[in-house]
N, C-alpha and C positions, 0 to 999 in steps of 0.2 A: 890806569886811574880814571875814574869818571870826574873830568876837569868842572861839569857844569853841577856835579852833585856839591862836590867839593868846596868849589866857589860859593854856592851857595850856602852849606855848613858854617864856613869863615864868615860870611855876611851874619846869618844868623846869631852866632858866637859874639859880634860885634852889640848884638843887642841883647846879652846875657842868656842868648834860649841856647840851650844843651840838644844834639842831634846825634844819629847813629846810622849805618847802613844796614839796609835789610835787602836781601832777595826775595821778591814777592812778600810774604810777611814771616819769613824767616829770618832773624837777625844774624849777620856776618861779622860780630863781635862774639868774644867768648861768656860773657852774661848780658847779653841782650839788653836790655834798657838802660842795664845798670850802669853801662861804659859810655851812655850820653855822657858828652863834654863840650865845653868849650873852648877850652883848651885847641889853642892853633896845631901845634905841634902833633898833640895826641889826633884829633879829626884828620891829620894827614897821612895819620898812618896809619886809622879805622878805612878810611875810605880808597885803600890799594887795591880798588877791586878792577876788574873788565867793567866798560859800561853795561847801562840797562839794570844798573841797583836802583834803590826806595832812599829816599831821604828820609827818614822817619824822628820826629822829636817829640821828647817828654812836652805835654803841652802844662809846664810849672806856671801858671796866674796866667793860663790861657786858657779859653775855652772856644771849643766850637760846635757851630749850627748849621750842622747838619741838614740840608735840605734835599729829600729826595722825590725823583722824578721819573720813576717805573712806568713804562708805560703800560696800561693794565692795572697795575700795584699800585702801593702806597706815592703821591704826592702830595707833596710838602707845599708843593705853590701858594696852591688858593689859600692853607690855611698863612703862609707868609704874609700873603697881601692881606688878609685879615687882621692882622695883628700890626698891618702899617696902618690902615686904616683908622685903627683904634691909637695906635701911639707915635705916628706920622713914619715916616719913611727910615725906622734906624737902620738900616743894614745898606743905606747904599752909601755911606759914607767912609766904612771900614773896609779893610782887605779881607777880598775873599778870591775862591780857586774854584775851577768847575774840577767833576770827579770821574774818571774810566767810563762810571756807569751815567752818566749824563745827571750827575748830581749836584750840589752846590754847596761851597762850607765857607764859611762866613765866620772870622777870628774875633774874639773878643777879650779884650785882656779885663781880670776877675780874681778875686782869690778863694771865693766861693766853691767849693764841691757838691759831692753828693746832689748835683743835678739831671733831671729827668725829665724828659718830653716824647712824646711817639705821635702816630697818624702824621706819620711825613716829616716831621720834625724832631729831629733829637740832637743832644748836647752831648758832645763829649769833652771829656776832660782828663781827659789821662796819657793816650799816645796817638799819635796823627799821622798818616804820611802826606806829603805834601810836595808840590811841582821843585825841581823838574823829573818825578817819577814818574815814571809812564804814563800816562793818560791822564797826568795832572795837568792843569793851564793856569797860571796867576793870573789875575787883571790886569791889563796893558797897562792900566793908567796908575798903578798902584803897587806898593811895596808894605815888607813886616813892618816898616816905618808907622804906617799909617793907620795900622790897629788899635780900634778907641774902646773905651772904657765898656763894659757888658750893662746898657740898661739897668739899672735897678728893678724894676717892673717884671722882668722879662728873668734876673736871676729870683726873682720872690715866685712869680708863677712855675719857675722848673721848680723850686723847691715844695710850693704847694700843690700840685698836680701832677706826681709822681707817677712813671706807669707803671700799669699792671696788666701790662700783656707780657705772655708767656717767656719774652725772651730778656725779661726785667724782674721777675716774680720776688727777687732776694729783696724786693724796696718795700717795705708797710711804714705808712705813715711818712713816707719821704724819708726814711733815716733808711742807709747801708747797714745792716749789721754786721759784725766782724767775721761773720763764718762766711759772708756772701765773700769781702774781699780773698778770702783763702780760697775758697773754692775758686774762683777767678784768677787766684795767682796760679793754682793749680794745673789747671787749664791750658795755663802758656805753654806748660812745659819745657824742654831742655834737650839740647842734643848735645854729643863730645865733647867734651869738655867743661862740661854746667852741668854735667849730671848728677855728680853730686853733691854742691853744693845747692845746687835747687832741695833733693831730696831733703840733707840735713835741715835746711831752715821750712820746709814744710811739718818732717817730723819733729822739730824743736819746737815749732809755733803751736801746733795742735796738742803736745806736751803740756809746754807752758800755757795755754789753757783751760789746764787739768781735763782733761781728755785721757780716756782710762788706756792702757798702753794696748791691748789688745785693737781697740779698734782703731788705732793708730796705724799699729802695724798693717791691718787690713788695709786702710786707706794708702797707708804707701804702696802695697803691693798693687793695688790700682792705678796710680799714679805710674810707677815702672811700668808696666803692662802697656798701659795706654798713652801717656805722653812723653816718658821717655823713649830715646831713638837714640843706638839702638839700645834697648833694654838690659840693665844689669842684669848680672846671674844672682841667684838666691843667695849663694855664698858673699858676694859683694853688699847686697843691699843690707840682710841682714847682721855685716857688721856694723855698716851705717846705722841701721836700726839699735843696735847695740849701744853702738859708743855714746850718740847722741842720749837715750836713755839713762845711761850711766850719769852723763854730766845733770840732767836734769834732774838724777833724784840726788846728785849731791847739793845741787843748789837748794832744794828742797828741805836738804838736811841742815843748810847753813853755812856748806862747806864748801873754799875757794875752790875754782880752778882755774 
């Protein structure tokens, strides 16, 4: 058991945030995000790993800022100190972590989404890993205690200046549209044990959609191919494919199941 991943899950837990282990960014629970808790009991028995796992948590009414620091590449600095400049120093009074890659993330509690920033700076809002994973560092002076509220200014401009470089493209007009998050759930994919319950709520959701069944099917067959591991046989998927079908043209019809 990694006593200092652990330790730290129970602290977090104490202040309602939900956490998971991951190896590297593969999760070592059987539905990956989905088994974030806080729950004492349950995190002690998520985290029976060898050390050198990820503490990894849902960031629920938390976001982070992302600051990166490439050398070469994109940084985040100048435009940081630019925007303390204009709205005084907000980011040195909340907790933040340095990153592997000599980056910096800077917590802010928010209930705001569908936030987007880039040229060095960007917001996440969805899942984080965070010290004591590998090459994370917290602030000496500072703990999740002391995580302050997300500017106003600072969630109005991710909302109004959305990006639109290539590895953001699903954002127009700053709205997510619901096929970006599918495709993104897609993505994750699934190994042993998640294989098919990932598959069934990918094909149920593109379903329920109304998403014609043919290119459904395509899409799952992709989806097995490429992000499951390891990949069902035809004869499995396609019962999946089936059953899930089934139930959705009976809802369709009106009828329980």
């Amino acid at each position: 058991m990694d006593v200092q991943a652990i330790n730290k899950a129970l602290e977090l837990a104490e202040l309602g945030i939900a956490s998971y282990p991951t190896k590297g960014k593969k999760p070592l629970t059987p539905h990956g995000h989905y088994d974030a808790t806080t729950e004492p009991k349950n995190l002690k028995q998520l985290f029976k790993h060898p050390s050198d796992i990820n503490i990894r948590l849902n960031t629920s009414h938390l976001i982070v800022l992302d600051v990166d620091r490439h050398a070469g590449g994109k940084n985040g600095i100048e435009k940081l100190y630019k925007l303390a400049e204009q709205h005084g120093n907000f980011f040195s009074e909340t907790y933040f972590e340095s990153t592997p890659h000599n980056g910096l993330h800077f917590f802010f509690k928010t209930n705001a989404k569908q936030l987007r920033l880039d040229n060095g700076l960007e917001i996440i809002a969805d899942q984080i890993v965070i010290a004591p994973s590998i090459g994370y560092e917290p602030a000496k002076h500072m703990s999740f205690k002391d995580i302050k509220e997300a500017p106003i200014w600072l969630v109005d401009m991710a909302k109004v200046h959305p990006s639109h470089s290539a590895g953001n493209s699903a954002q127009y007009n700053g709205i997510k549209r619901y096929g970006a998050y599918l495709l993104e759930e897609m993505a994750q994919g699934a190994s042993t044990g998640q294989r098919n319950t990932y598959l069934i709520k990918m094909i149920g959701k593109m379903l329920y959609q109304g998403t014609a069944p043919k290119v459904v099917y395509e899409f799952a067959c992709i989806a097995n191919q490429h992000f499951v591991e390891p990949t069902l046989s035809d004869k499995e998927l396609n019962g999946i494919f089936k059953s899930v079908l089934q139930r959705e043209t009976k809802r369709l019809k009106g009828v329980g199941v």
